[in-house]
C-alpha positions in Angstrom: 0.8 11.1 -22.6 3.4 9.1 -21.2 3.6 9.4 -17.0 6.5 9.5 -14.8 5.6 6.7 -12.0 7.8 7.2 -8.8 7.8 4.3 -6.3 8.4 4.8 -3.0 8.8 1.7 -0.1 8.4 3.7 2.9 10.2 1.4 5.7 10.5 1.8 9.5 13.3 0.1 11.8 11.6 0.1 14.7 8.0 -2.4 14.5 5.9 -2.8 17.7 5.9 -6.5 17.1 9.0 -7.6 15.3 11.9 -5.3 15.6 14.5 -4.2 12.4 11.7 -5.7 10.3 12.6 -4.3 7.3 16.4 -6.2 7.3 14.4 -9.5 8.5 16.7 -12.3 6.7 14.6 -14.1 4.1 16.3 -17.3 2.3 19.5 -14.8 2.4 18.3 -11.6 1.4 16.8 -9.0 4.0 13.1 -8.6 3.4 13.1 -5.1 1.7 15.2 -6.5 -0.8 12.8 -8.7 -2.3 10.0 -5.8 -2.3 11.9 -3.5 -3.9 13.4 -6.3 -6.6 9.8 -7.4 -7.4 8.7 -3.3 -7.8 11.9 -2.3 -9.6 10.6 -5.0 -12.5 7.5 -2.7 -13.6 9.2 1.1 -12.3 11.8 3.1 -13.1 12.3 4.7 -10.1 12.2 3.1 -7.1 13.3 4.4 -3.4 13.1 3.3 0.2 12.1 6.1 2.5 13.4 5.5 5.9 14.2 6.8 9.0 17.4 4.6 9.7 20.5 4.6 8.9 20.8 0.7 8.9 18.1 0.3 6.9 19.7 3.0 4.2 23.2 1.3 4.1 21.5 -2.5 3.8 19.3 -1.2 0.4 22.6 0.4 -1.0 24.5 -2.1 -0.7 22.1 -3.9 -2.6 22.5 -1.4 -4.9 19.2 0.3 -4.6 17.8 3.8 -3.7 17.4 4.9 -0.5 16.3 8.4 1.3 16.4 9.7 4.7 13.6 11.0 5.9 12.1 12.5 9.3 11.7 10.3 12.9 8.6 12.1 13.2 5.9 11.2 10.7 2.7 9.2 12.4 1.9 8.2 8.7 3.6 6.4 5.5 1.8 9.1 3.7 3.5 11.8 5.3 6.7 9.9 5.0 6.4 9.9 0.7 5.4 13.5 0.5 9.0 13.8 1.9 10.2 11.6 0.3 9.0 12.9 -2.9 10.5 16.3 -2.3 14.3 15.0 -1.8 14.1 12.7 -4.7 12.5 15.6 -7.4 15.0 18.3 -6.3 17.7 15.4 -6.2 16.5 13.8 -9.7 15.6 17.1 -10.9 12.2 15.4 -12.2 8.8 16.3 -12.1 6.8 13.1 -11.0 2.8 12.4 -11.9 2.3 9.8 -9.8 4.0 8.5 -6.9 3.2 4.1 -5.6 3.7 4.0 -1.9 4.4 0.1 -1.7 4.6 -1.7 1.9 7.8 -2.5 2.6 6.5 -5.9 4.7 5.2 -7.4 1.4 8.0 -9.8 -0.2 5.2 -11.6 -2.3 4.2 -8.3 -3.7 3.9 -8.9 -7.8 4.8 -7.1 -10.0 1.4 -7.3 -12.2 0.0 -5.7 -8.5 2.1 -2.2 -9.7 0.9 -2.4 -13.2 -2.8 -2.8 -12.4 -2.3 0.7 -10.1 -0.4 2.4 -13.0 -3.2 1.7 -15.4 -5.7 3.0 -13.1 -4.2 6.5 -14.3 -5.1 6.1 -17.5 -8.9 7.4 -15.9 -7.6 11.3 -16.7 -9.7 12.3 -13.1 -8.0 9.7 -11.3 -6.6 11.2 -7.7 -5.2 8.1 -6.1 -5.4 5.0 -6.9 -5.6 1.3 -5.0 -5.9 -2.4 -4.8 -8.6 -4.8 -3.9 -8.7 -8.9 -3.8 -12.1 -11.1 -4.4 -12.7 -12.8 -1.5 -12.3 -16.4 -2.2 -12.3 -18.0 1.8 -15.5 -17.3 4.3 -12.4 -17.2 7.1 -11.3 -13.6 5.5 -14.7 -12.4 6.6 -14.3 -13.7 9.7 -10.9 -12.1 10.1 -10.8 -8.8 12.4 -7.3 -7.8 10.4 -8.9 -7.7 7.2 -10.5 -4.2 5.5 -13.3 -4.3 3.5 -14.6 -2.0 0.5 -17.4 -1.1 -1.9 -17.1 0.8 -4.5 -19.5 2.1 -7.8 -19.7 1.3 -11.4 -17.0 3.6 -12.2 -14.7 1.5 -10.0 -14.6 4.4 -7.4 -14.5 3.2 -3.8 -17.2 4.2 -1.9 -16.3 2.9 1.7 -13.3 1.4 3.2 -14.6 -0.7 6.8 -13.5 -3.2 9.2 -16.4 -4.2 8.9 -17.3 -6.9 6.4 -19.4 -5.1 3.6 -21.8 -5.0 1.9 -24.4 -6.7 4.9 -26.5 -9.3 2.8 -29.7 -8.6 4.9 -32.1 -11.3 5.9 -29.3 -14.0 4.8 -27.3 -16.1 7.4 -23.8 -14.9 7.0 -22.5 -18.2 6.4 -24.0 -18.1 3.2 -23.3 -14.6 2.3 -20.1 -15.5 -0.1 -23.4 -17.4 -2.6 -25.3 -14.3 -2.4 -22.5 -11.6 -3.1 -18.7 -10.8 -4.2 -16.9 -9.4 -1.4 -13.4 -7.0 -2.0 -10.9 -6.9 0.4 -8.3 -3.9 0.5 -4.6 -4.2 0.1 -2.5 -1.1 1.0 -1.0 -0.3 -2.1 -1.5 3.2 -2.9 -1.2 5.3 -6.0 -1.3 9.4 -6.0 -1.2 12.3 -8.0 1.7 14.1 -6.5 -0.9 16.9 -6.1 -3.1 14.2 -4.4 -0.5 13.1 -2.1 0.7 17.0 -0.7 -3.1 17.5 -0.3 -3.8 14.4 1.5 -0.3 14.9 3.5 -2.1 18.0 4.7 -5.3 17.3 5.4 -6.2 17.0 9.7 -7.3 13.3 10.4 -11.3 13.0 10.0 -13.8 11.3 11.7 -14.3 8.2 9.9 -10.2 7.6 10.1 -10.1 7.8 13.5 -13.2 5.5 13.9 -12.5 2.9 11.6 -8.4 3.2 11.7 -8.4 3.4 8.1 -6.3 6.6 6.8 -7.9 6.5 3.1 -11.2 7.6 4.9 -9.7 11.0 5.5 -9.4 11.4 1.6 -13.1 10.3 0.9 -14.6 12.1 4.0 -13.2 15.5 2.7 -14.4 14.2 -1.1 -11.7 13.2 -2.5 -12.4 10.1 -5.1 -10.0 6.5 -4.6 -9.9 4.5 -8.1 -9.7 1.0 -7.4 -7.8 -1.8 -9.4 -8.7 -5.5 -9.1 -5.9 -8.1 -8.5 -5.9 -11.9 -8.1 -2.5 -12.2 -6.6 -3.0 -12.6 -3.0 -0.6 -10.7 -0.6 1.1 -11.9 2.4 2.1 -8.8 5.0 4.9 -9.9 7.3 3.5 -8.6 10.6 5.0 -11.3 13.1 7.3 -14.3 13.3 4.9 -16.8 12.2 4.6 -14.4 9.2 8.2 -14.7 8.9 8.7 -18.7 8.6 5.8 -19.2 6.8 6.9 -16.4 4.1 10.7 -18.5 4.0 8.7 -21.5 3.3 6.8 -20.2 0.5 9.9 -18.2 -1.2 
């Protein structure tokens, strides 16, 4: 069966830490340009879902998609499901799956999208998401980073800030010879069913704890496939981000 994959780059003018991020000029193309580029390579459909009308007129005049969406969503999950509405009655298509890509991420690759889509060819599959092998002991020193386990059937079976699995009785230095350790990107895949649900659900427990909204989907049951990339992504969070990202592109 061949599925209709939707991607959507949910993108926010106003950043705590570096303002207009989105339109950020990178080696002479604003930042979201180079996401959606690098996603419109593997997808069909691709769309930014904003809440600014600077943000919409910079991606068409590119000559890419763009949608308006509420000021008032606390989530970029919320923001697709909304998304996702305007574009199907717009299109007039009925989408399986819909990507919610970070608009922050120019080094995003386009191998990243294909590994999600292929995580729906699992038939139970709700949503979907990334993971990297840690390669550097600093990443598990590093308070920004999220870590995950997950089962045989590559189903996730916690997302934490915390760095596991714990390799008891061993000196953590010397963890990365005793075990593999996945850290989580935020690339997510979902069933459009999966995504109205999830839209829906009231934030749980373990969300609020950890700061990690995919724990509201596990805590209620919900299942999270996970893919496995190599391609290490950079998330433009700052102005260091910024010049070192210019550097590298």
């Amino acid at each position: 069966m061949h599925m209709k994959f939707l991607g959507i780059i949910p993108a926010r003018y106003g950043s705590t830490r570096l303002e207009g991020k989105p339109l950020a000029d990178i080696n002479g193309k604003p930042m979201i340009q180079w996401v959606y580029e690098k996603v419109k390579l593997e997808l069909d459909h691709v769309y930014v879902a904003t809440d600014d009308l600077r943000i919409k007129n910079a991606v068409e005049e590119f000559g890419g998609n763009a949608v308006m969406t509420s000021e008032n969503h606390t989530t970029g999950t919320n923001r697709c499901l909304e998304a996702l509405e305007i574009i199907t009655k717009e299109l007039d298509v009925l989408f399986d799956v819909v990507i919610n890509i970070q608009g922050d991420e120019p080094m995003i690759d386009p191998e990243q999208i294909r590994t999600l889509k292929e995580c729906f060819k699992d038939k139970n599959a709700e949503l979907a998401t990334l993971v990297i092998p840690v390669t550097d002991f600093i990443d598990l020193e590093n308070d920004s980073e999220v870590f995950v386990t997950f089962d045989k059937n590559m189903r996730a079976l916690y997302f934490s800030r915390a760095v596991i699995p714990v390799v008891h009785g061993v000196k953590r230095n010397e963890w990365m010879n005793k075990a593999t350790f996945y850290k989580h990107l935020g690339l997510y895949a979902y069933t459009a069913k999966a995504l109205e649900e999830f839209a829906h659900l009231p934030q749980s427990n373990l969300e609020k704890l950890e700061k990690l909204e995919q724990n509201r989907w596990m805590e209620n049951g919900g299942t999270i496939k996970i893919g496995i990339t190599e391609h290490q992504s950079i998330p433009v969070d700052t102005l260091d981000d910024l010049e070192r990202i210019r550097k590298i592109i």
